[in-house]
C-alpha positions in Angstrom: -47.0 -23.1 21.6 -45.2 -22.8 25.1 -42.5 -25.0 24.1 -42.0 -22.9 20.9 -41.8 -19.6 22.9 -39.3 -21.6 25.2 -36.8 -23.0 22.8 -36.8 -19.1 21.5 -36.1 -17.7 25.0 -33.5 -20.3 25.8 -31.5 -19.7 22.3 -32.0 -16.1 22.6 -29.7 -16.7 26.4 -27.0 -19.2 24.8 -26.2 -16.0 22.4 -23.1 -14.2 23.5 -23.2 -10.3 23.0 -21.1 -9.2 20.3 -19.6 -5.3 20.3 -19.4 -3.9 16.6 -16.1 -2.4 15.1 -16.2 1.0 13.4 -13.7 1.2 10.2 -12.7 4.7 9.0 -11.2 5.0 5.3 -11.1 7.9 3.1 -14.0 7.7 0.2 -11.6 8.2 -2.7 -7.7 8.6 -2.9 -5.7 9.9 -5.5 -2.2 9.5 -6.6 -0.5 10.0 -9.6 2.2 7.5 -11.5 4.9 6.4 -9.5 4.4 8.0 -6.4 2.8 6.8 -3.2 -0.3 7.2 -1.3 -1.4 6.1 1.9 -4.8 4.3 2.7 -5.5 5.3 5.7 -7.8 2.5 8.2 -8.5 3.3 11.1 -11.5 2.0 13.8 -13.3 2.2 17.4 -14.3 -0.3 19.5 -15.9 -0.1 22.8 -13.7 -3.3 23.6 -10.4 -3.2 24.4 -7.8 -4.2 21.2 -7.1 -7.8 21.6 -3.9 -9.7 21.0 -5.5 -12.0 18.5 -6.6 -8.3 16.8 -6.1 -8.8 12.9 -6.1 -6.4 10.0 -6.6 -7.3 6.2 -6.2 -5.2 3.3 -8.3 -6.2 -0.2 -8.3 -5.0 -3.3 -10.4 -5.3 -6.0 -9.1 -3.9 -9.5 -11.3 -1.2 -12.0 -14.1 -3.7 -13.7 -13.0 -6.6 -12.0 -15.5 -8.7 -9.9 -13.2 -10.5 -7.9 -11.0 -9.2 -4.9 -7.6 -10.6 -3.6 -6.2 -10.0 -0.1 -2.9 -7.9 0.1 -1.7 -7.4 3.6 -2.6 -9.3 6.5 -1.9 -8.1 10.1 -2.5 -10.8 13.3 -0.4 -12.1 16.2 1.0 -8.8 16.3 3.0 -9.2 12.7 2.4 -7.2 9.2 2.2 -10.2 6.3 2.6 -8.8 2.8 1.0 -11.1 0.3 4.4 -12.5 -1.7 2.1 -12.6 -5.1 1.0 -10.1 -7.1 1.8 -6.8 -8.2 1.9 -5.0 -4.6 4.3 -7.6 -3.4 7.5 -4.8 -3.2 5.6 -1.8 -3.6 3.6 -2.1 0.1 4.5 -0.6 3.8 3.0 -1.0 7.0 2.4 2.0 9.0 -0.6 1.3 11.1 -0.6 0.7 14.9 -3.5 -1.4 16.6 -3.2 -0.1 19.6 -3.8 3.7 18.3 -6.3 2.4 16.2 -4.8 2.3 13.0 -4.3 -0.2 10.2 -2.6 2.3 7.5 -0.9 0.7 4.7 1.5 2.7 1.7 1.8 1.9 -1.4 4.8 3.4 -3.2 5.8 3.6 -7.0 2.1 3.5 -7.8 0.8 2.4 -11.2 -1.9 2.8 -13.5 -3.3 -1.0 -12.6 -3.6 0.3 -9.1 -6.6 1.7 -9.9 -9.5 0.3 -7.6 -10.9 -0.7 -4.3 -9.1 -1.2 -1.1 -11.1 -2.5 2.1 -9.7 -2.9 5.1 -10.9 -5.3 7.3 -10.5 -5.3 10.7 -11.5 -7.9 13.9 -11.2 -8.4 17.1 -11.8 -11.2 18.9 -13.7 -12.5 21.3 
């Protein structure tokens, strides 16, 4: 029984601490045909924003269960995804170090319809 409560202890110390991010989006956007919205992201951490800090945009279409990544953001570079129907349409305008991982979409269509996530870490 004391070697139990000891093997708890000592993986309980070998744990490093780990400081949660807070991600801010709007609950619901709107946008009609063919203009352009921005999805706002933005987030707090009690950590400072690393280099390695990384940003992804998701979306998951209306009635669809599966979701595909759009827009990636890490070693200080926006990625947009060079498939699918955002390919052209998509504009970075966030800034990690204020805390922001804003994307735009212009020329918005009715297949835009959706779920965005943004994602955001930073390691450690």
């Amino acid at each position: 029984r004391h070697l139990l409560l000891l093997a708890g202890l000592i993986a309980a110390l070998a744990v490093s601490p780990v400081s949660p991010i807070h991600v801010y989006t709007a609950r619901e956007v709107f946008g009609t045909v063919g203009s352009r919205v921005t999805l706002s992201c933005s987030f707090w951490s009690s950590e400072w924003i690393s280099e390695d800090i990384s940003i992804t945009w998701h979306f998951q279409a209306e009635g669809s269960r599966d979701s595909i990544s759009i827009f990636h953001f890490a070693k200080g570079q926006p990625y947009i995804d060079d498939v699918g129907s955002f390919k052209e349409r998509m504009e970075w305008v966030g800034n990690p170090r204020r805390k922001d991982g804003s994307i735009v979409i212009h020329s918005l269509e009715p297949t835009d319809n959706g779920t965005f996530t943004c994602d955001v870490k930073n390691p450690p």
